[in-house]
N, CA and C of each residue as an Amber inpcrd file, in Angstrom:
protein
   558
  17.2700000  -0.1660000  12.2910000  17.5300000   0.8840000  11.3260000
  19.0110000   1.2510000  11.4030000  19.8860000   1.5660000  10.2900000
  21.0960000   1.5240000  10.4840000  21.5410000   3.3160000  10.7330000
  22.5570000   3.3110000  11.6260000  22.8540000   4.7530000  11.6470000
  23.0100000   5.6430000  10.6740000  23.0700000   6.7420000  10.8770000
  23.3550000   7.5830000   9.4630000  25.1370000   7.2610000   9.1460000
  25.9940000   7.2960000  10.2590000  27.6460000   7.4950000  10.3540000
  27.8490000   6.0230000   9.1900000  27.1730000   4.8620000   9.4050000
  27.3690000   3.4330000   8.5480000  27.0960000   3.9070000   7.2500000
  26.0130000   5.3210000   6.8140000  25.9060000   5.0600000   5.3610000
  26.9940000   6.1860000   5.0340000  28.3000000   6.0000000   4.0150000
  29.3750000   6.7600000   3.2670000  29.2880000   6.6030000   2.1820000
  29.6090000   7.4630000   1.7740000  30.2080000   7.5160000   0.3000000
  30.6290000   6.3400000  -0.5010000  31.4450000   5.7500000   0.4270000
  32.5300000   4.5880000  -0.0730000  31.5430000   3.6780000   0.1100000
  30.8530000   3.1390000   1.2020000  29.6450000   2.4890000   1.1480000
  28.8480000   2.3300000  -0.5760000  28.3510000   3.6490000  -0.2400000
  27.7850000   3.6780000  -1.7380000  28.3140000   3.5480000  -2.8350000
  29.5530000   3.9880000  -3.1400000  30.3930000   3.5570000  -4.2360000
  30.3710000   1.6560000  -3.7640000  30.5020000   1.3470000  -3.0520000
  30.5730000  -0.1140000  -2.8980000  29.9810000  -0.5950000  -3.6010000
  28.1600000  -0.2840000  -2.9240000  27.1840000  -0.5140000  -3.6590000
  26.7310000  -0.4370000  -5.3170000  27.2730000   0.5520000  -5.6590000
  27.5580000   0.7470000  -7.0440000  28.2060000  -0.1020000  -7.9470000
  29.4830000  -0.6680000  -7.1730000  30.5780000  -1.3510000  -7.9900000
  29.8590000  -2.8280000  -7.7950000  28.7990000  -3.0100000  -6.7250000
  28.5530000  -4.6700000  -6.4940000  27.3860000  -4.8360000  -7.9020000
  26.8070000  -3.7490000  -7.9190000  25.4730000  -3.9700000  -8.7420000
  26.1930000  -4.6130000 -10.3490000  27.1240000  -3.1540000 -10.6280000
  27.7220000  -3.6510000 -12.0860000  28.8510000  -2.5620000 -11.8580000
  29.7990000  -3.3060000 -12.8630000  31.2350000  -2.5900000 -12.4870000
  31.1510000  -1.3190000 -13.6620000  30.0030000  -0.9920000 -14.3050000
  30.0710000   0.2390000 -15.2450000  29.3480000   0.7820000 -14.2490000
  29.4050000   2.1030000 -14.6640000  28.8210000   3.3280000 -13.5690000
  27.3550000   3.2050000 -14.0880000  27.2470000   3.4020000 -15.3200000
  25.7120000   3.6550000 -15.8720000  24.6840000   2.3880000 -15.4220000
  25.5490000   1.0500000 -15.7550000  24.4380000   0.0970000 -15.8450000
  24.1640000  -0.0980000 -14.0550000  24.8890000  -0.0980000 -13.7880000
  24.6100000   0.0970000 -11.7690000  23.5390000   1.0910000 -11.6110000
  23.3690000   1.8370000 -12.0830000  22.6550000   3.1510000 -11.6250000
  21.0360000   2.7650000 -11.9590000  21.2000000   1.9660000 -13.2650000
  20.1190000   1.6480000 -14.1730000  19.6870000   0.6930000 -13.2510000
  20.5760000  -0.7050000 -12.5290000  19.9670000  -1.5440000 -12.1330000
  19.3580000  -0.7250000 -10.3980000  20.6440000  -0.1480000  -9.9460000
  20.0340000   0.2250000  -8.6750000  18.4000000   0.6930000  -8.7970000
  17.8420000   1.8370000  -9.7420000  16.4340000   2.5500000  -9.8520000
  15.8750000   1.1510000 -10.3420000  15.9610000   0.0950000 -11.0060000
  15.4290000  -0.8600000 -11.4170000  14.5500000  -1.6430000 -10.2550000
  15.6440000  -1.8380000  -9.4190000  15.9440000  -2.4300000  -8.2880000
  14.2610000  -1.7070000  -7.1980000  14.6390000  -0.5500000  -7.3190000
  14.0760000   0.3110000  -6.0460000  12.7490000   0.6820000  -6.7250000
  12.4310000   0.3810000  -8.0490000  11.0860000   0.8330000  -8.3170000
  10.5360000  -1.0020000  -8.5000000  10.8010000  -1.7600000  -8.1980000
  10.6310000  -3.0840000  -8.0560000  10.0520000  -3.2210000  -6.6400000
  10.9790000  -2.6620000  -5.7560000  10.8010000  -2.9520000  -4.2050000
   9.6950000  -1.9640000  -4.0890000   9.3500000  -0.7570000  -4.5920000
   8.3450000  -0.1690000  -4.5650000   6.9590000  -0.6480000  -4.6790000
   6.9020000  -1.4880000  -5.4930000   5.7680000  -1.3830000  -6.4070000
   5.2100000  -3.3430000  -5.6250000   6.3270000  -3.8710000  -5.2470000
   6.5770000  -5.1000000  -4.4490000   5.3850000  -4.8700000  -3.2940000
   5.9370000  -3.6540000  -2.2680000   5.6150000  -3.3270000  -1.1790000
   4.0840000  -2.9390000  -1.2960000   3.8990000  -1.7240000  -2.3710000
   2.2120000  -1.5480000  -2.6230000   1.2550000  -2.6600000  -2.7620000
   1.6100000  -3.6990000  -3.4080000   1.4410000  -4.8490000  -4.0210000
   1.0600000  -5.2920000  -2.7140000   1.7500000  -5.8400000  -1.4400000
   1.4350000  -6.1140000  -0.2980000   1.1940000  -5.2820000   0.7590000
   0.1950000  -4.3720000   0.1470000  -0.4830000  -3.6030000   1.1660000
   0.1370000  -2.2400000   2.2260000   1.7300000  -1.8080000   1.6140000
   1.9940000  -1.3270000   2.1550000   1.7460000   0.2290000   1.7730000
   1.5660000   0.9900000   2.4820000   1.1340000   2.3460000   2.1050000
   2.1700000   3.3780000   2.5960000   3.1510000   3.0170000   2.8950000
   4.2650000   3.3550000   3.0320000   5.6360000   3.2860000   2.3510000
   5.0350000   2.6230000   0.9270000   6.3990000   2.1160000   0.3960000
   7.7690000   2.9760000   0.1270000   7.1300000   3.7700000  -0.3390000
   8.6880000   4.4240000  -0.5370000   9.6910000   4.6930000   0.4940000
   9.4850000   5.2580000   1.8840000  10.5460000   5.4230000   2.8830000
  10.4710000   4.1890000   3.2420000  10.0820000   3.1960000   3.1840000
  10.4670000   1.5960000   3.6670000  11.3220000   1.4680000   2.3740000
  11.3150000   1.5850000   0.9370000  12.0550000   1.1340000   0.5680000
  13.9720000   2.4530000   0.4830000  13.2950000   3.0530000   0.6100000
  14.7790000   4.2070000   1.3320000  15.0790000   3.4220000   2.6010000
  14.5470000   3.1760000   3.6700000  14.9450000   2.6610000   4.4750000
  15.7660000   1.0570000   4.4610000  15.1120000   0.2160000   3.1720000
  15.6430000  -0.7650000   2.8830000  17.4870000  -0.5770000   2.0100000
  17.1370000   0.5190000   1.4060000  18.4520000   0.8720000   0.9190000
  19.7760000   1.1440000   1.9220000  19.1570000   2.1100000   2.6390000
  19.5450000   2.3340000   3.7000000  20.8430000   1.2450000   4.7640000
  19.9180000   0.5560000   4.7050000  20.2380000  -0.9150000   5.4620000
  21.4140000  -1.5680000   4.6290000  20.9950000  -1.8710000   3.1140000
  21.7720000  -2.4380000   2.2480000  23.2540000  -1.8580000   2.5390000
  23.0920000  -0.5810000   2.2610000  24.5620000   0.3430000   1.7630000
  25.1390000   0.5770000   3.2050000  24.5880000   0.3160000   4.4250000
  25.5120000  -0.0060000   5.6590000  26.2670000  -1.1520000   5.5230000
  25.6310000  -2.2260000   5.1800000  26.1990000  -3.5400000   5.5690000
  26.8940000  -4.3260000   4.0430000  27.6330000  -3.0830000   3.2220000
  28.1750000  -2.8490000   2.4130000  29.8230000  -3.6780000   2.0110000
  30.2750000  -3.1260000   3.1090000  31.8130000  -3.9410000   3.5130000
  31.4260000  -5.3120000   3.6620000  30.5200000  -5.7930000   4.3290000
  30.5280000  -7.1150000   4.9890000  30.1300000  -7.9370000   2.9740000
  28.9630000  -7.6300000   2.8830000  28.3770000  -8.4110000   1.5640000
  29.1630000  -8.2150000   0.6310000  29.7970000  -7.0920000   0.1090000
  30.1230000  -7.5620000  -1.1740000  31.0510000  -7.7180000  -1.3130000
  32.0080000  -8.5460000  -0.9160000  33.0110000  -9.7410000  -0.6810000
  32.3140000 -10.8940000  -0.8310000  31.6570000 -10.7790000   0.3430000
  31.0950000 -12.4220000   0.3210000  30.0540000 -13.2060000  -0.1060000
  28.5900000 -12.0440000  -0.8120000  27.9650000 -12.4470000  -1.2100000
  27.7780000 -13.0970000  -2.3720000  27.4160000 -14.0130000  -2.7140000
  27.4180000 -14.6860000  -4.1280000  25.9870000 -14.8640000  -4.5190000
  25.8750000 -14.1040000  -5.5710000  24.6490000 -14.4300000  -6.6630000
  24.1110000 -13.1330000  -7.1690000  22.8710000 -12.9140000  -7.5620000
  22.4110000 -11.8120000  -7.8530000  21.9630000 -10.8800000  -6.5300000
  22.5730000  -9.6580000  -7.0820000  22.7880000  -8.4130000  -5.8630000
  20.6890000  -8.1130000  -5.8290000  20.1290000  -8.3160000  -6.6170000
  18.8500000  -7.7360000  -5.9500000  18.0250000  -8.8460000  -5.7430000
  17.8960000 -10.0930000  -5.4050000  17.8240000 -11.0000000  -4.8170000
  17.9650000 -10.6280000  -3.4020000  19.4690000 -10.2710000  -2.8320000
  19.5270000  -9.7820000  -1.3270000  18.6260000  -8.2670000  -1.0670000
  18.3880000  -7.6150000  -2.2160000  17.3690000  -6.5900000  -1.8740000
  16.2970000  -7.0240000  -1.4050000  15.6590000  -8.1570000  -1.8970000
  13.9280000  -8.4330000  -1.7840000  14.1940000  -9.2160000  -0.6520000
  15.3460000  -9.7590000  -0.1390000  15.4710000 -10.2370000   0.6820000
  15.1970000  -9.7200000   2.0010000  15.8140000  -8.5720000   1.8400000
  16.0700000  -7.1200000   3.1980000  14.6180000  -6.8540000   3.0180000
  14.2440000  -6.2810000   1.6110000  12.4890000  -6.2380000   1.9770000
  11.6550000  -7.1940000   2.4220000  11.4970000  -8.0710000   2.5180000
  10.3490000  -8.9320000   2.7060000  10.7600000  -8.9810000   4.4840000
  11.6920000  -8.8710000   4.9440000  12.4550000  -8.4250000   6.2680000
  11.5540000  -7.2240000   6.6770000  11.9670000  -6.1670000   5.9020000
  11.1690000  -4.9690000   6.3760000   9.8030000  -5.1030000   6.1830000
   9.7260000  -5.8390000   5.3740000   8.0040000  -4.9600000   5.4390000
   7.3090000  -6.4220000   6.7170000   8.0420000  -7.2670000   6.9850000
   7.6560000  -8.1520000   8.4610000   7.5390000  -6.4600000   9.6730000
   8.7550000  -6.5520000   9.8910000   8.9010000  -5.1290000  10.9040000
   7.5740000  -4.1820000  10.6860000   7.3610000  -3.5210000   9.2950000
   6.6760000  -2.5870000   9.4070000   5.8090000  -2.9060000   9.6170000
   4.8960000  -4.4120000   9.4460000   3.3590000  -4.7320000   9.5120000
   3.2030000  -4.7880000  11.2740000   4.4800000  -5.4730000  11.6580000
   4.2490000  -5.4310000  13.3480000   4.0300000  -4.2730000  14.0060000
   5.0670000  -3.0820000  13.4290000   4.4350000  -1.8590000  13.9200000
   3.3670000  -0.9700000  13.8690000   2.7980000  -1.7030000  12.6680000
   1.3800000  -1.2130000  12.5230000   0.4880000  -1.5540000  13.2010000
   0.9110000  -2.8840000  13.6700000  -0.0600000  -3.6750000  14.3960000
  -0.2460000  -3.2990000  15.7890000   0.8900000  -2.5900000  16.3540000
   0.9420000  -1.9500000  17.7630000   0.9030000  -0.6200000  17.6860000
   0.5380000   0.3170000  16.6070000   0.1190000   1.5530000  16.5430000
  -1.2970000   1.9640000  16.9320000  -1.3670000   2.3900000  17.8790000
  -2.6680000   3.1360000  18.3380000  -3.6340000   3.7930000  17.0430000
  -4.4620000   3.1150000  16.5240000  -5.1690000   3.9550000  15.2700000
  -6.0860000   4.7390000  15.7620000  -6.5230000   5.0790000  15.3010000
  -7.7840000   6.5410000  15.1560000  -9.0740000   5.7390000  15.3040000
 -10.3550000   5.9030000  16.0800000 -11.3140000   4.9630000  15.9590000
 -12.1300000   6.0600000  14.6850000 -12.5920000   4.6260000  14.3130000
 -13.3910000   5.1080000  12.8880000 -14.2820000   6.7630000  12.6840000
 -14.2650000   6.8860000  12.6240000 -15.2710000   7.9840000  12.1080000
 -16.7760000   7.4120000  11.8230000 -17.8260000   8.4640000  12.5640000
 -19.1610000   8.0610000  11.5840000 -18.7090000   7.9690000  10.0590000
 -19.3810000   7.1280000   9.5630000 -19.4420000   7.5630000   7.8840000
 -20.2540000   9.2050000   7.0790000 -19.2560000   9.4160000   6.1330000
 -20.0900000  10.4370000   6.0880000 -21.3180000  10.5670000   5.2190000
 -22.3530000  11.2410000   5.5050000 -23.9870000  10.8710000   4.8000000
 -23.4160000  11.4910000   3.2060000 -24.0120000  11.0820000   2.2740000
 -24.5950000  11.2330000   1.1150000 -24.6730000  12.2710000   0.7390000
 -24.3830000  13.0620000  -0.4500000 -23.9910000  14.6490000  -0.5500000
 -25.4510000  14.7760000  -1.0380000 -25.8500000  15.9590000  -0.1450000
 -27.5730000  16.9480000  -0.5500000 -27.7580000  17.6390000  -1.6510000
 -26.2710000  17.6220000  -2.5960000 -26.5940000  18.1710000  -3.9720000
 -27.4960000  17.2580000  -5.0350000 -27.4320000  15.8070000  -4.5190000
 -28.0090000  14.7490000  -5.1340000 -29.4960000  15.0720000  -5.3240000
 -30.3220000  14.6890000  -6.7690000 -31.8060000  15.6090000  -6.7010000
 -32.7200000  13.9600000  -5.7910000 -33.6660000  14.3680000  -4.6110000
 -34.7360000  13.9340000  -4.3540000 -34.3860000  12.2260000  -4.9650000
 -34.8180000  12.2380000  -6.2750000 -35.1730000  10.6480000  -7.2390000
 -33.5580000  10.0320000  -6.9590000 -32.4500000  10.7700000  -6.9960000
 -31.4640000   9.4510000  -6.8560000 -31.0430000   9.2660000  -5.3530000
 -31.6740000  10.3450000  -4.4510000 -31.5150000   9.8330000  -2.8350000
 -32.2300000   8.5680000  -3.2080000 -33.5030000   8.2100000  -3.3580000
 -34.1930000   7.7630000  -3.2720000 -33.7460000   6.1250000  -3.9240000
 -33.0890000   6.4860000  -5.6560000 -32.6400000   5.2100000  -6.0610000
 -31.5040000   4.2880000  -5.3600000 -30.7670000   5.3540000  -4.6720000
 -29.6320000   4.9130000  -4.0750000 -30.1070000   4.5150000  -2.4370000
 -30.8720000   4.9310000  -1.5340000 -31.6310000   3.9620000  -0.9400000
 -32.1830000   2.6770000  -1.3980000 -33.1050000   2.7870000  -2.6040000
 -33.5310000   1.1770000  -2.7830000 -32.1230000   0.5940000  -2.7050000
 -30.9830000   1.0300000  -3.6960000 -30.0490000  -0.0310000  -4.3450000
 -29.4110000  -0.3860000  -3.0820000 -28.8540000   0.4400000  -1.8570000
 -28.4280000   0.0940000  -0.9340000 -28.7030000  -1.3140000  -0.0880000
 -30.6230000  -1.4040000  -0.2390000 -30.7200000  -2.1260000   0.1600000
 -31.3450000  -3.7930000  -0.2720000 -31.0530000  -3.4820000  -1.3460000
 -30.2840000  -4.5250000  -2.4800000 -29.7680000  -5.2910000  -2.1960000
 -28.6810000  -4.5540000  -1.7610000 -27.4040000  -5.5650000  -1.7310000
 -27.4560000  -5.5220000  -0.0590000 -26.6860000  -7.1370000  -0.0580000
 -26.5390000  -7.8850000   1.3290000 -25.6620000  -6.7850000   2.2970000
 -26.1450000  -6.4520000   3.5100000 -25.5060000  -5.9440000   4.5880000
 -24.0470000  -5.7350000   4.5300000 -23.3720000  -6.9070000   4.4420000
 -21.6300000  -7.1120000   4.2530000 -21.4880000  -6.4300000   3.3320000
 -21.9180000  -6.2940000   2.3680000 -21.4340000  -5.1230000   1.2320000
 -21.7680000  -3.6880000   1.3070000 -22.7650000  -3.4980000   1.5660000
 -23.6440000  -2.3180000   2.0020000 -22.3060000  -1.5330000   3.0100000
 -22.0670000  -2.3330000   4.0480000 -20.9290000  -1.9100000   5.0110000
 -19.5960000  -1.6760000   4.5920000 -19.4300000  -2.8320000   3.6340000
 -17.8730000  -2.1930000   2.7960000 -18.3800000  -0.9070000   1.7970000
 -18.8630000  -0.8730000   1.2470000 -18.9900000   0.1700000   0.6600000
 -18.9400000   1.7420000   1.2890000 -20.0830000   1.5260000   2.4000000
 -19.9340000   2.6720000   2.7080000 -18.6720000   3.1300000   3.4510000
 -18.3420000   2.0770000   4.2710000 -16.8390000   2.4690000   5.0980000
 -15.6770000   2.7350000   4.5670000 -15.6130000   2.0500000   2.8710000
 -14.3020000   2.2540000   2.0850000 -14.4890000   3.3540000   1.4570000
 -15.4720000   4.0480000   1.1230000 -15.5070000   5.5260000   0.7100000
 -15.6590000   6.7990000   1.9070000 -15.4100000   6.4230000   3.0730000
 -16.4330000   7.0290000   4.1310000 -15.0320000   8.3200000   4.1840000
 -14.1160000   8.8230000   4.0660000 -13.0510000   9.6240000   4.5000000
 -12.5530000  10.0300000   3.4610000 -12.3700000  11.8640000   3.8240000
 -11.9040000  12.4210000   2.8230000 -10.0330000  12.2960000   3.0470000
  -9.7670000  12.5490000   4.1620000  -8.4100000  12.7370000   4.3950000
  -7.8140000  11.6930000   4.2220000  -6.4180000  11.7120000   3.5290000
  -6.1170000  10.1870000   2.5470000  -5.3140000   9.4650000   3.8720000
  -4.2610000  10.0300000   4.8670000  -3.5770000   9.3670000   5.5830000
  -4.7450000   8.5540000   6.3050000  -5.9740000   8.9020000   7.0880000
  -6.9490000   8.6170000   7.5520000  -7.5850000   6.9600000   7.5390000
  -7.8610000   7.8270000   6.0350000  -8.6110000   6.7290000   4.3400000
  -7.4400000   5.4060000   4.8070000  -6.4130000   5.9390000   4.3560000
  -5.3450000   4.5220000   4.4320000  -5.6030000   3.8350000   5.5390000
  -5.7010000   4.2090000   6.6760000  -5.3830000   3.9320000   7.8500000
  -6.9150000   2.7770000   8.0680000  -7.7120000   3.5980000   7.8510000
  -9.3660000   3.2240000   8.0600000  -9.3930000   1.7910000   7.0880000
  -9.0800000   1.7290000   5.9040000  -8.9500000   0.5960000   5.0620000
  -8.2770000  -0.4420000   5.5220000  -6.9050000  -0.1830000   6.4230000
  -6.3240000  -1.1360000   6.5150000  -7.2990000  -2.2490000   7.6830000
  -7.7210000  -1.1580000   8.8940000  -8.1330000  -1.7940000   9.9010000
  -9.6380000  -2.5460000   8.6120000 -10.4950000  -1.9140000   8.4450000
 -11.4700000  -2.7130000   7.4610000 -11.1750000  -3.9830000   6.6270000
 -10.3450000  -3.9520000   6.0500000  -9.7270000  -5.3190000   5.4880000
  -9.4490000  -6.2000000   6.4300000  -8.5450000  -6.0540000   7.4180000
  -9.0260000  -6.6390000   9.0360000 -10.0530000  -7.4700000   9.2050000
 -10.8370000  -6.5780000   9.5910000 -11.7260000  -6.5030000  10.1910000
 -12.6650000  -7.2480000   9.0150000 -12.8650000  -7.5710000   8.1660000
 -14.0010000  -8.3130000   7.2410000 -12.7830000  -9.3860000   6.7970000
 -11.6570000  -9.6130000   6.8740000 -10.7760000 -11.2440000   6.8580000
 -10.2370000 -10.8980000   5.5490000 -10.2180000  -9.8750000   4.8070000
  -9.3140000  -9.8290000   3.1470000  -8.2330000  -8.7770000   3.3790000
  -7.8120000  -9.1490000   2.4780000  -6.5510000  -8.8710000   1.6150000
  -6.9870000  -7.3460000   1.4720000  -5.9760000  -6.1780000   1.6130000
  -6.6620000  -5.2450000   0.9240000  -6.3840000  -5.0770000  -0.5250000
  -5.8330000  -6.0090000  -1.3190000  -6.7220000  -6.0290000  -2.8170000
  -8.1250000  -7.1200000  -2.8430000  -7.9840000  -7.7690000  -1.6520000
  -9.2480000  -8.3200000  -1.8240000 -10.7140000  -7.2280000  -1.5470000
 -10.0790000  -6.6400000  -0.6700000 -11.6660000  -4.9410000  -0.3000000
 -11.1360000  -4.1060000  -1.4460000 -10.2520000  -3.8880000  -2.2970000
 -10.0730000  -3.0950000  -3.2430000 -10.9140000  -3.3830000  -4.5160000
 -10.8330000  -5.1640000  -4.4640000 -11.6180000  -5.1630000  -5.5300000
 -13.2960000  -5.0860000  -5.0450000 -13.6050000  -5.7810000  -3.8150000
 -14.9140000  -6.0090000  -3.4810000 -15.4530000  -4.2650000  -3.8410000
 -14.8680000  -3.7120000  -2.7980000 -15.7030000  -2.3590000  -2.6790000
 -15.8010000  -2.0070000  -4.3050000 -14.9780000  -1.8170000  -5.2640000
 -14.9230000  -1.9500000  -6.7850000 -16.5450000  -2.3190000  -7.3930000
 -16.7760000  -3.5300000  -7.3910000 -17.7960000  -4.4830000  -7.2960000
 -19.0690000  -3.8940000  -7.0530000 -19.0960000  -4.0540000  -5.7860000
 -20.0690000  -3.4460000  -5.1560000 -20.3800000  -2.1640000  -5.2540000
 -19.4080000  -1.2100000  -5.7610000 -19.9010000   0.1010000  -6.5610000
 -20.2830000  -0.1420000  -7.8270000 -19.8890000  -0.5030000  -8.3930000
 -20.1150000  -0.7860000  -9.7140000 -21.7100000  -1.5560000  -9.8170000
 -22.2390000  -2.4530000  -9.0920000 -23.4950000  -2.9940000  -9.1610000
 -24.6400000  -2.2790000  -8.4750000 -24.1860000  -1.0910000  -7.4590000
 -24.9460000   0.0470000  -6.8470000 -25.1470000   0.8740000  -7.7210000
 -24.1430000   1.4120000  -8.9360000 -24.6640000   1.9740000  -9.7100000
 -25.0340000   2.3840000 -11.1700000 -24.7240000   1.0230000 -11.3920000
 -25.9000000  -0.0210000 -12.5880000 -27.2040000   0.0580000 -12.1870000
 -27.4110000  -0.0470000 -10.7120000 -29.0750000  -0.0550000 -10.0630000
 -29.3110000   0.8670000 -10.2530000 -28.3780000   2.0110000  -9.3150000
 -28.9240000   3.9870000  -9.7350000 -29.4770000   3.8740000 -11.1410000
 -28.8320000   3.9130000 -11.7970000 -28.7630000   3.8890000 -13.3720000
 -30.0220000   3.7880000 -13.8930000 -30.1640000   1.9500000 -13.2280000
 -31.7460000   1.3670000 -14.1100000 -33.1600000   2.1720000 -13.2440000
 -32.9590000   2.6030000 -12.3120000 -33.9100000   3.0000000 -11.4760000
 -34.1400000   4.3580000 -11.5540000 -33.2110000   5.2670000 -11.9520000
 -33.4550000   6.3710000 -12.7290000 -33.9690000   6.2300000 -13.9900000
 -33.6890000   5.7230000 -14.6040000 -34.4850000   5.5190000 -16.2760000
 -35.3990000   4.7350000 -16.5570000 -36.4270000   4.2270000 -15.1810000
 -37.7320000   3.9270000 -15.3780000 -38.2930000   4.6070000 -14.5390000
């Protein structure tokens, strides 16, 4: 992580003048730039994106003097570059972060009447175990830092992608309650 004393003014004016030598279109490409690396990072699972990508900036506008002299080609090219850098770092530190052990799941809200406890038992057991388990574990937490946290290890832990449990659990709600549905209206 680069010191605070490396990021200046002049730094940043650097940065400015490397992107495009008009003030406006620099500014345009820099937010261009940083809602790219944003949306990059979510994209690969990161739930942290935004101060990783401040932090990626960060980095850039230190090592300011050195690149833009010598770099040749397109300036946000070396952005995704520095990201795909960071978000290596950040997955390792996730990986050696002490998480929270799961939580029971939490039961089924008692406002539900009698007949759809009941439909939503059959439908539960419907569907194959492995799903039954994503389901309930990917909805199981109210608190979102938690939620994040709990998902990541779950995606883990069942071998996907978490757009791959993003879409499954998706799925598998969606066909739990098509069943509610038909099983209430006979």
């Amino acid at each position: 992580m680069p010191k605070d004393s490396d990021i200046t003014p002049q730094n940043f004016k650097l940065l400015l003048d490397w992107l495009d030598p008009d003030e406006e279109l620099a500014a345009l490409k820099y937010e261009k730039i940083r809602q790219r690396i944003i949306k990059i990072l979510q994209f690969r699972g990161c739930y942290e994106a935004e101060p990783l990508t401040n932090d990626i900036f960060d980095r850039v506008v230190s090592k300011m003097p050195e690149i833009s002299t010598s770099f040749v080609g397109e300036p946000a090219l070396y952005f995704f570059g520095v990201a795909k850098l960071a978000l290596f770092e950040w997955r390792r530190k996730l990986s050696k972060r002490s998480l929270p052990t799961p939580a029971a799941p939490r039961s089924f809200e008692t406002d539900a009447t009698d007949a759809t406890q009941d439909c939503l038992a059959v439908c539960l057991r419907e569907i194959s175990e492995k799903n039954r388990e994503i389901l309930i574990s990917y909805y199981s937490y109210n608190n979102s830092s938690e939620k994040a946290l709990h998902r990541v290890n779950l995606a883990k832990s069942q071998g996907l992608s978490m757009s791959a449990l993003q879409i499954r659990a998706f799925r598998v709600r969606n066909v739990v309650g098509e069943c509610i549905k038909n099983c209430l209206n006979n």
